[in-house]
Every structure is written in C-alpha cells, then in structure tokens.
Jmol script that loads the backbone (N, CA, C; Angstrom):
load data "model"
ATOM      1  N   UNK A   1      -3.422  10.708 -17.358  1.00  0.00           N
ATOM      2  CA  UNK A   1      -3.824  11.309 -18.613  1.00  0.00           C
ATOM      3  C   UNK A   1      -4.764  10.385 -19.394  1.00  0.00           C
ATOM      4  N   UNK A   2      -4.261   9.211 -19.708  1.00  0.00           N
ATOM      5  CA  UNK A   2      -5.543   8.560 -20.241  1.00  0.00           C
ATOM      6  C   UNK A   2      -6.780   7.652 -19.052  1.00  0.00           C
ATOM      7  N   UNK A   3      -6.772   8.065 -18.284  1.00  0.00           N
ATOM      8  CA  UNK A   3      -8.114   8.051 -17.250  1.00  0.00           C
ATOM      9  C   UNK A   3      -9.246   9.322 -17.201  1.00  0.00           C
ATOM     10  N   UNK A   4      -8.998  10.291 -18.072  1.00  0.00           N
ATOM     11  CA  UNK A   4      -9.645  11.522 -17.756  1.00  0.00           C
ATOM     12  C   UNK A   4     -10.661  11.513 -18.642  1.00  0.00           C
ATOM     13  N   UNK A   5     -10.527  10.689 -19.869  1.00  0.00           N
ATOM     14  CA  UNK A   5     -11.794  10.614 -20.858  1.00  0.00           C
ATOM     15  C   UNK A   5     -13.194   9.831 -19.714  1.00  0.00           C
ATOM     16  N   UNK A   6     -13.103   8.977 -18.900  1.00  0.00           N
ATOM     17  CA  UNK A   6     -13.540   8.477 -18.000  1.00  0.00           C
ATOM     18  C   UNK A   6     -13.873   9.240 -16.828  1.00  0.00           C
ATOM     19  N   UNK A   7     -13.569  10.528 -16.968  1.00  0.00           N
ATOM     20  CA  UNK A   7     -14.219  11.241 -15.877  1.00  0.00           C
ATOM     21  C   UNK A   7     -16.239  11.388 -15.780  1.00  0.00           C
ATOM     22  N   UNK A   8     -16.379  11.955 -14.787  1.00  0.00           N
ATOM     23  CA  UNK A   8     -18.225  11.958 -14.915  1.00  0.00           C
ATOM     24  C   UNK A   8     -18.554  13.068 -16.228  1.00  0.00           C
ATOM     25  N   UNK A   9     -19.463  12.675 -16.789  1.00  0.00           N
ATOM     26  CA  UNK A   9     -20.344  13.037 -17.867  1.00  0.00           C
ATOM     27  C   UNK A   9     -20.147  14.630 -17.097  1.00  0.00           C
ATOM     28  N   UNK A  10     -20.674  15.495 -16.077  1.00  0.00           N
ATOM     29  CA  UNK A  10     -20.689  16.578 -15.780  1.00  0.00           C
ATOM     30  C   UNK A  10     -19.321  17.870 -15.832  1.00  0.00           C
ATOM     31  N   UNK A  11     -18.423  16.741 -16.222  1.00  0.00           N
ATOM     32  CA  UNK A  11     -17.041  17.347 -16.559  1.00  0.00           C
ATOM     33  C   UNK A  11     -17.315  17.848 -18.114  1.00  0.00           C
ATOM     34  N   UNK A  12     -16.682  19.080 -17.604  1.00  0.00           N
ATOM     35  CA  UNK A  12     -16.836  19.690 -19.579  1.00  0.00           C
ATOM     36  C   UNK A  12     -15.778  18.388 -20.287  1.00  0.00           C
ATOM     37  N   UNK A  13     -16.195  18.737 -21.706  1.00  0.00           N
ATOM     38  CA  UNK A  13     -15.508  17.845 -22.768  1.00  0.00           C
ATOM     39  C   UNK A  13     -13.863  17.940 -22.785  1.00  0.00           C
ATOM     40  N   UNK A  14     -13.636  19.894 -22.869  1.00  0.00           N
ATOM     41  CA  UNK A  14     -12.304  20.490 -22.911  1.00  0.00           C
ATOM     42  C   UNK A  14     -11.482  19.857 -21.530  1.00  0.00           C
ATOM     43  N   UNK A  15     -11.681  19.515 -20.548  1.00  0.00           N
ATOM     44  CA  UNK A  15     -11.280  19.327 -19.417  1.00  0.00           C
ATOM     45  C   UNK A  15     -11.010  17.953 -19.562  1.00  0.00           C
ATOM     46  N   UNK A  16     -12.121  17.083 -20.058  1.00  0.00           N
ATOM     47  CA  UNK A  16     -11.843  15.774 -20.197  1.00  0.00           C
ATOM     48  C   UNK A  16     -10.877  14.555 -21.115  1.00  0.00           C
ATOM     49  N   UNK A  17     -11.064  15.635 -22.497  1.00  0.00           N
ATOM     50  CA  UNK A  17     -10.282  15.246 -23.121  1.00  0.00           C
ATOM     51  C   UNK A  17      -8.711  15.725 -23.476  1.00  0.00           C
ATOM     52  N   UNK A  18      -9.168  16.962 -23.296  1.00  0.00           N
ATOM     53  CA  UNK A  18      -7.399  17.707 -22.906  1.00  0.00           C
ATOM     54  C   UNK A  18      -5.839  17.075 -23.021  1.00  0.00           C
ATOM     55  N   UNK A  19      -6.053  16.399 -22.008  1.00  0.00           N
ATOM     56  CA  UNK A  19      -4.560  15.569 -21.807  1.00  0.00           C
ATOM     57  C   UNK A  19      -4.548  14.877 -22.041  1.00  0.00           C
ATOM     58  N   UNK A  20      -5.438  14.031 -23.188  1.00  0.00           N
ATOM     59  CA  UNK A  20      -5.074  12.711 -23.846  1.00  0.00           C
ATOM     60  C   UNK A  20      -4.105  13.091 -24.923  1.00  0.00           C
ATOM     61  N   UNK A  21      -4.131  14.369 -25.165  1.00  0.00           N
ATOM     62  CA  UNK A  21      -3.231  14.705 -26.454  1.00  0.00           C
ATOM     63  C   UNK A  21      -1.584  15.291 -25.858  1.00  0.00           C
ATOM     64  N   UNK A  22      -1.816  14.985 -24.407  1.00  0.00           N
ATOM     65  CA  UNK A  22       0.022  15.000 -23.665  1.00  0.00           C
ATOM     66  C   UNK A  22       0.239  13.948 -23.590  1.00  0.00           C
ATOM     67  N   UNK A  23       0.000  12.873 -23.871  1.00  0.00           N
ATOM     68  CA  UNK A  23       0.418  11.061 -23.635  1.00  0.00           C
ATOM     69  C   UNK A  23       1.576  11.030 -24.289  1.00  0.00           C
ATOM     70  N   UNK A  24       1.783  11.314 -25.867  1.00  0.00           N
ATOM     71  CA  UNK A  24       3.137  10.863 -26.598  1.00  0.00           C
ATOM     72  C   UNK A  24       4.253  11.726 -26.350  1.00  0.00           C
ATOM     73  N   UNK A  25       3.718  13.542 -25.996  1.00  0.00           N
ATOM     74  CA  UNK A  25       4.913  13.780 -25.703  1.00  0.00           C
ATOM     75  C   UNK A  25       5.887  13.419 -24.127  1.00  0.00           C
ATOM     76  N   UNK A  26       5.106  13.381 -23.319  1.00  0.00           N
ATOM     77  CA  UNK A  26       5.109  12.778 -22.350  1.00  0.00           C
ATOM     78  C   UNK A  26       5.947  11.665 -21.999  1.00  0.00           C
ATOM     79  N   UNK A  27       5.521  10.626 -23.078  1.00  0.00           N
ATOM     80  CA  UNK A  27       6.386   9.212 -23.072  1.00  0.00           C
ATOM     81  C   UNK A  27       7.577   9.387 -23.568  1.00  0.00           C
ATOM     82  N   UNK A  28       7.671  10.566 -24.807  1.00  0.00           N
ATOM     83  CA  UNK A  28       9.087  10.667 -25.276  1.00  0.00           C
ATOM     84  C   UNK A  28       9.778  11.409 -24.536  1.00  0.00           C
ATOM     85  N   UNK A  29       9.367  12.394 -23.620  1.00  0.00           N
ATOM     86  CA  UNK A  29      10.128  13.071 -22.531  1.00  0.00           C
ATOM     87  C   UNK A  29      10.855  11.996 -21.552  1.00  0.00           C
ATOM     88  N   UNK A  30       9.502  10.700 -20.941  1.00  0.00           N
ATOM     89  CA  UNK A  30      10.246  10.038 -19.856  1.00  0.00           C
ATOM     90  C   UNK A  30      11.344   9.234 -20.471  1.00  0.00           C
ATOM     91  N   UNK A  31      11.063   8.584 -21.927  1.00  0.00           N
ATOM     92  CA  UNK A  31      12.129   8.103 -22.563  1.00  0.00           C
ATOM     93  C   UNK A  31      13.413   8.832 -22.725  1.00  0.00           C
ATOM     94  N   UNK A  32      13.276   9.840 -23.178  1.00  0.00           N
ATOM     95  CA  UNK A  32      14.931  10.887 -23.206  1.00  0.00           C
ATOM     96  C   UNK A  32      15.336  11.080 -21.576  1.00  0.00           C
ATOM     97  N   UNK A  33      14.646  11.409 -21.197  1.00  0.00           N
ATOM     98  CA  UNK A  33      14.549  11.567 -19.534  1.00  0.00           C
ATOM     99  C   UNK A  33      15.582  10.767 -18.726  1.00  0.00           C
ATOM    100  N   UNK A  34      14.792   9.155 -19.168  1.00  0.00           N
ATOM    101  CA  UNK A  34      15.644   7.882 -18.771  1.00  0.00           C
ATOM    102  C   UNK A  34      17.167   7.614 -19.247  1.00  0.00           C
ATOM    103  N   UNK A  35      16.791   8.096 -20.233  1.00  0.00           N
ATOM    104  CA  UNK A  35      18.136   7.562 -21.106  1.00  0.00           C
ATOM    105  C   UNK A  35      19.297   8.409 -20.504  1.00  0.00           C
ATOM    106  N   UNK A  36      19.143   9.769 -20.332  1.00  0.00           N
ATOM    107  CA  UNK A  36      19.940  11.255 -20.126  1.00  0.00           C
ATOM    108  C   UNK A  36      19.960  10.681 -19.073  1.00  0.00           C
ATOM    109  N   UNK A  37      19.264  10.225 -17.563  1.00  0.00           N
ATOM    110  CA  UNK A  37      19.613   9.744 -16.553  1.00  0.00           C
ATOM    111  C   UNK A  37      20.377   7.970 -16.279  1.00  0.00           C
ATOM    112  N   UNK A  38      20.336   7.664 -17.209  1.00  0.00           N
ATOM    113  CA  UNK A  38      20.869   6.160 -17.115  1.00  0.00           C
ATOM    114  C   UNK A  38      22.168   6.260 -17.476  1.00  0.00           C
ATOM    115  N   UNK A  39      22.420   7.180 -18.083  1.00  0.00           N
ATOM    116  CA  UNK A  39      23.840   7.261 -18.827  1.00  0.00           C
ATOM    117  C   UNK A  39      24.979   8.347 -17.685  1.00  0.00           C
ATOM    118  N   UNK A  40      24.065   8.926 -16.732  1.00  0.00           N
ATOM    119  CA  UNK A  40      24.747   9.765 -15.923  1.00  0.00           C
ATOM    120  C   UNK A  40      24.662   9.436 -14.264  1.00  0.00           C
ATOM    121  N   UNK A  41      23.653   7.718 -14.592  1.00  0.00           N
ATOM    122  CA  UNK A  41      24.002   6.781 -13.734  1.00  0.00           C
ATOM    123  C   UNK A  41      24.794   5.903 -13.201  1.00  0.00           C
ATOM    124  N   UNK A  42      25.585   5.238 -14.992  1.00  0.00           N
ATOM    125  CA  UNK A  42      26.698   4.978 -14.884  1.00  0.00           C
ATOM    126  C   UNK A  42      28.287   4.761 -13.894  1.00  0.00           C
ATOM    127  N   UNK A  43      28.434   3.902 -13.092  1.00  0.00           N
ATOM    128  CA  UNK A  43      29.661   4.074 -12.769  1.00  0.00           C
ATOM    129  C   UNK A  43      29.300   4.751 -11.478  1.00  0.00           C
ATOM    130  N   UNK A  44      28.159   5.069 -10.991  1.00  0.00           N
ATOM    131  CA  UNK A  44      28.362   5.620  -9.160  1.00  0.00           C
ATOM    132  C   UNK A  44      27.196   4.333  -8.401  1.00  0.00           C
ATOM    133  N   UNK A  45      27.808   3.907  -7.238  1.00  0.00           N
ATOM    134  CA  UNK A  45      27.238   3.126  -6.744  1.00  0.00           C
ATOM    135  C   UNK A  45      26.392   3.314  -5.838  1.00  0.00           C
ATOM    136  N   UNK A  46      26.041   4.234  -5.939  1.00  0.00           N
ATOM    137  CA  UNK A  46      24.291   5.021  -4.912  1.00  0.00           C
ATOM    138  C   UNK A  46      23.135   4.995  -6.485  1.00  0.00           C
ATOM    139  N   UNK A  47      23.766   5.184  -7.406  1.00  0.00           N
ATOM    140  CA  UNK A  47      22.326   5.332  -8.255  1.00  0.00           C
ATOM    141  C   UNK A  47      21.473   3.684  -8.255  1.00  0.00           C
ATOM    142  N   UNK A  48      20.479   4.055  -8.552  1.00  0.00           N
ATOM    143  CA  UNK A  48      19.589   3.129  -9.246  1.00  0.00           C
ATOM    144  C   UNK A  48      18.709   3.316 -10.191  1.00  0.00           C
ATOM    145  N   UNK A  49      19.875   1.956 -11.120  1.00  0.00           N
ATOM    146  CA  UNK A  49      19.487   2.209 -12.669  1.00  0.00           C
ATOM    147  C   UNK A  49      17.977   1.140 -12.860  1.00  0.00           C
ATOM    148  N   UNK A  50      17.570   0.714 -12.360  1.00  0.00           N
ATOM    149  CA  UNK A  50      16.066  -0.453 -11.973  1.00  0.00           C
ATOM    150  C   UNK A  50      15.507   0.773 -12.518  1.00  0.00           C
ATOM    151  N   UNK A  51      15.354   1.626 -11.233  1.00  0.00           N
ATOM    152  CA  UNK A  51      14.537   2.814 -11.809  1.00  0.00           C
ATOM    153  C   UNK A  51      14.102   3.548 -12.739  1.00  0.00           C
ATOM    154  N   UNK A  52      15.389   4.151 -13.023  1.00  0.00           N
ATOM    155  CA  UNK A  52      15.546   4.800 -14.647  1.00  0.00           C
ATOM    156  C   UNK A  52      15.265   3.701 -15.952  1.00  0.00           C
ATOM    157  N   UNK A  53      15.901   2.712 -15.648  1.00  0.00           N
ATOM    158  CA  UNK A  53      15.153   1.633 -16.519  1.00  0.00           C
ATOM    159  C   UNK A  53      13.580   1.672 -16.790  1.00  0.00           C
ATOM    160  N   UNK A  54      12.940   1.334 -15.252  1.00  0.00           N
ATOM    161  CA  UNK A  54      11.152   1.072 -15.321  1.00  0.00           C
ATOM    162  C   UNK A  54      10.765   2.474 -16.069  1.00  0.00           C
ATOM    163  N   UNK A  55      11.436   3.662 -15.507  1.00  0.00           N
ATOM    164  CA  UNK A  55      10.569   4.952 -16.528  1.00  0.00           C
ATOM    165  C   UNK A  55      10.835   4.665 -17.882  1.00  0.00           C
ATOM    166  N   UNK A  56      11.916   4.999 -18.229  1.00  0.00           N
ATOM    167  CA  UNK A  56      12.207   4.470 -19.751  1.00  0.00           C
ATOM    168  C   UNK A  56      11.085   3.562 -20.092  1.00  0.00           C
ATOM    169  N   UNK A  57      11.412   2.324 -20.041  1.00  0.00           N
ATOM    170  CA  UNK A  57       9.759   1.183 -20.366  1.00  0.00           C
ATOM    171  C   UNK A  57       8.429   1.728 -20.237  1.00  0.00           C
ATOM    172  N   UNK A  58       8.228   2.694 -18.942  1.00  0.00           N
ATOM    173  CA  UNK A  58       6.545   2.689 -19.162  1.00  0.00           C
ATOM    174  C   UNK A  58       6.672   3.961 -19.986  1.00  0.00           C
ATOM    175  N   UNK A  59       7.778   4.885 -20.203  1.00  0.00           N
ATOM    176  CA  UNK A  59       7.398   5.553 -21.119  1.00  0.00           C
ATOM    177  C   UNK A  59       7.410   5.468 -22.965  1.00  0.00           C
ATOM    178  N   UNK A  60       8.194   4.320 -22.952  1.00  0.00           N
ATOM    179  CA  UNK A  60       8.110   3.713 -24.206  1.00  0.00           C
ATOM    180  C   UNK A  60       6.883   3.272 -24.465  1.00  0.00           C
ATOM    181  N   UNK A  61       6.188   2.005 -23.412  1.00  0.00           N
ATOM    182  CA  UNK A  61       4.733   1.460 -23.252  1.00  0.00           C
ATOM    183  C   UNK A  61       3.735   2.744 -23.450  1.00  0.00           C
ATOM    184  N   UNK A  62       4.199   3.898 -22.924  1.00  0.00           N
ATOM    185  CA  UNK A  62       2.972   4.974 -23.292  1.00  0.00           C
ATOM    186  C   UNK A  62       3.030   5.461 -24.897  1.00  0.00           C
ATOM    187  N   UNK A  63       4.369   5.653 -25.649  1.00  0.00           N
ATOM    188  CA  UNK A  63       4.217   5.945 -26.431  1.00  0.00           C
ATOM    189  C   UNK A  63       3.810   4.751 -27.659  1.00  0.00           C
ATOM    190  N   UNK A  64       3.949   3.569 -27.663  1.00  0.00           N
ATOM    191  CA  UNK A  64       3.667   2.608 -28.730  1.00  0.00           C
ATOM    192  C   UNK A  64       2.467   2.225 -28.295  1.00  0.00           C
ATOM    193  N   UNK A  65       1.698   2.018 -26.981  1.00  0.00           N
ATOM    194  CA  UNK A  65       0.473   1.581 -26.301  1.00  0.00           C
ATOM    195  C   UNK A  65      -0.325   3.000 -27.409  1.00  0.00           C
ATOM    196  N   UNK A  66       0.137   4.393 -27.328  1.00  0.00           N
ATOM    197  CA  UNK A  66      -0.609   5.573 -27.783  1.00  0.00           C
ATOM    198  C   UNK A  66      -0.821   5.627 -29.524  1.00  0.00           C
ATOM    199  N   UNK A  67       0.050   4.793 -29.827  1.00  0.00           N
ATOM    200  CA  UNK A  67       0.422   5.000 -31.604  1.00  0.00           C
ATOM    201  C   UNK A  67      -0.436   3.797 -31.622  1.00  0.00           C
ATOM    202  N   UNK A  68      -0.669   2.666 -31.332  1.00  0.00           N
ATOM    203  CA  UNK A  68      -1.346   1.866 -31.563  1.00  0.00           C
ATOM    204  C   UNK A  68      -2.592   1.974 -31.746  1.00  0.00           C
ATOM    205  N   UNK A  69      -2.779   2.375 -31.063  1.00  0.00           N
ATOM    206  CA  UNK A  69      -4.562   2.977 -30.640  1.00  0.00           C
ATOM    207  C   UNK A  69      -4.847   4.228 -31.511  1.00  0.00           C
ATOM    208  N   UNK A  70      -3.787   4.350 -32.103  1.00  0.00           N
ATOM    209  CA  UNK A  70      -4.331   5.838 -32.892  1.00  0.00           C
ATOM    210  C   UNK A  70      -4.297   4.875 -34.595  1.00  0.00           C
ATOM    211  N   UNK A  71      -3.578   4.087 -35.208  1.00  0.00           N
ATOM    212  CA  UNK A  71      -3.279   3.126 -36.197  1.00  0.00           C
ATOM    213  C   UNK A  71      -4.762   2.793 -36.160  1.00  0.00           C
ATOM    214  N   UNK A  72      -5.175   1.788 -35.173  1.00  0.00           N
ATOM    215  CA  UNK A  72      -6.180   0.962 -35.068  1.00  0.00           C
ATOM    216  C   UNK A  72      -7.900   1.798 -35.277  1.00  0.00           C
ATOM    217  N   UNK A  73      -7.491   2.987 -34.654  1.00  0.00           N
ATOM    218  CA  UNK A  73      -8.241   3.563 -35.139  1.00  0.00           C
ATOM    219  C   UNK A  73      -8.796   4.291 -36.092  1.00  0.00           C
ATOM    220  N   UNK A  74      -7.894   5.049 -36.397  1.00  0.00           N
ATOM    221  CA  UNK A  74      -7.011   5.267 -38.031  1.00  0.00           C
ATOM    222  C   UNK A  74      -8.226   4.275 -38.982  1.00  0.00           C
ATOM    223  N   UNK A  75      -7.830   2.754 -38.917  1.00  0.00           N
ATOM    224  CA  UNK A  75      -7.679   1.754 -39.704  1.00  0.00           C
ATOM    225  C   UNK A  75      -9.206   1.437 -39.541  1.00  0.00           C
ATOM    226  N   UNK A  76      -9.802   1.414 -37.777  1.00  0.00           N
ATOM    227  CA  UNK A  76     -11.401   1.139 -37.895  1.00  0.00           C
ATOM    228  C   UNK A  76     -12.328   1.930 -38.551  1.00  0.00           C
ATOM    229  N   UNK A  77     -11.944   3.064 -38.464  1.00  0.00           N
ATOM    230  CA  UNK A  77     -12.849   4.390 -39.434  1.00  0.00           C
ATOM    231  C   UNK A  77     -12.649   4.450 -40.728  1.00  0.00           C
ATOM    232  N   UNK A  78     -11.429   3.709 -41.349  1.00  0.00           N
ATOM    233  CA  UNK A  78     -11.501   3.440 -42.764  1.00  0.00           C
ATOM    234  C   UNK A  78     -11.847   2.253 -42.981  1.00  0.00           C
ATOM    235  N   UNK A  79     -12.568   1.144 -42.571  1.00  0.00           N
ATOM    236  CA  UNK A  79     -13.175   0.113 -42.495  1.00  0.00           C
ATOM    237  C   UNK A  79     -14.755   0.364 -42.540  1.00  0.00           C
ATOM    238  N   UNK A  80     -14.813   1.426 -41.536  1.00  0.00           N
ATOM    239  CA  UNK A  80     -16.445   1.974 -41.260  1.00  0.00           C
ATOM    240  C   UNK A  80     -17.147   2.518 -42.215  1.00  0.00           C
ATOM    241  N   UNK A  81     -16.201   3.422 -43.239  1.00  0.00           N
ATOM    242  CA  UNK A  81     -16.790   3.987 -43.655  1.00  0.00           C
ATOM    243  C   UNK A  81     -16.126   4.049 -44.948  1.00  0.00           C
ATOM    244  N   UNK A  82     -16.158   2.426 -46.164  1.00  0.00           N
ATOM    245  CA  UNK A  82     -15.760   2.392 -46.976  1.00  0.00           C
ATOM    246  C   UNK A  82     -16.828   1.753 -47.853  1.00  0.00           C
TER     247      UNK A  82
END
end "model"
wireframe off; spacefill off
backbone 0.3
color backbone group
C-alpha cells in the first residue's frame, strides 16, 4: 500500500493513490488481529506466538510510521505557508 504512490507516471492518479488511505485501518486491524490471536494462543503448545507478536509490531509500525507522516506534514504546510 504505501509503494503504489511510486508506481509509473502512466498509472492513473485514482489507482495510485487509492490505498494509501487503507494503511491505518489496516494496521489497526493487524493490531486487534494480533492481539485476538495472541490471547487465543495462550496455553497450546503448537501455536506460535513470535508470529502473532511480529504482526502486532509491524502493524503498530504501520499505524504510528502513518500518523507521523501525516503530523509532519500537517506541521510542514503550516510552516510553508505562514
């Protein structure tokens, strides 16, 4: 999702930019996701909680990596144009 702004110039705009605006819900899905699976990981010795862990994290990393970049930007355009 955020590789698609980076697609070739010949890609329409709608196509390109599209799914940059599924990133946060996304991250909060894999986050609930993880959590609902870590907790029903618990206590059986075939699961692996590594796993459910790493989603949890990169989906946390997607959602604060996504708020950041929206702050910062936020913050550069009221810098730009004050």
């Amino acid at each position: 999702m955020m590789m698609c702004p980076f697609l070739p110039a010949w890609v329409p705009n709608g196509v390109r930019f599209f799914p940059v605006y599924f990133i946060v819900p996304a991250g909060i899905g894999a986050v609930v996701s993880g959590l609902v699976a870590l907790s029903g990981a618990r206590g059986q010795e075939d699961a692996a909680p590594s796993r459910v862990r790493a989603g949890a994290a990169l989906g946390t990393t997607a959602v604060v990596l996504s708020l950041a970049v929206i702050v910062w930007a936020v913050w550069a355009l009221n810098q730009a144009y004050q």
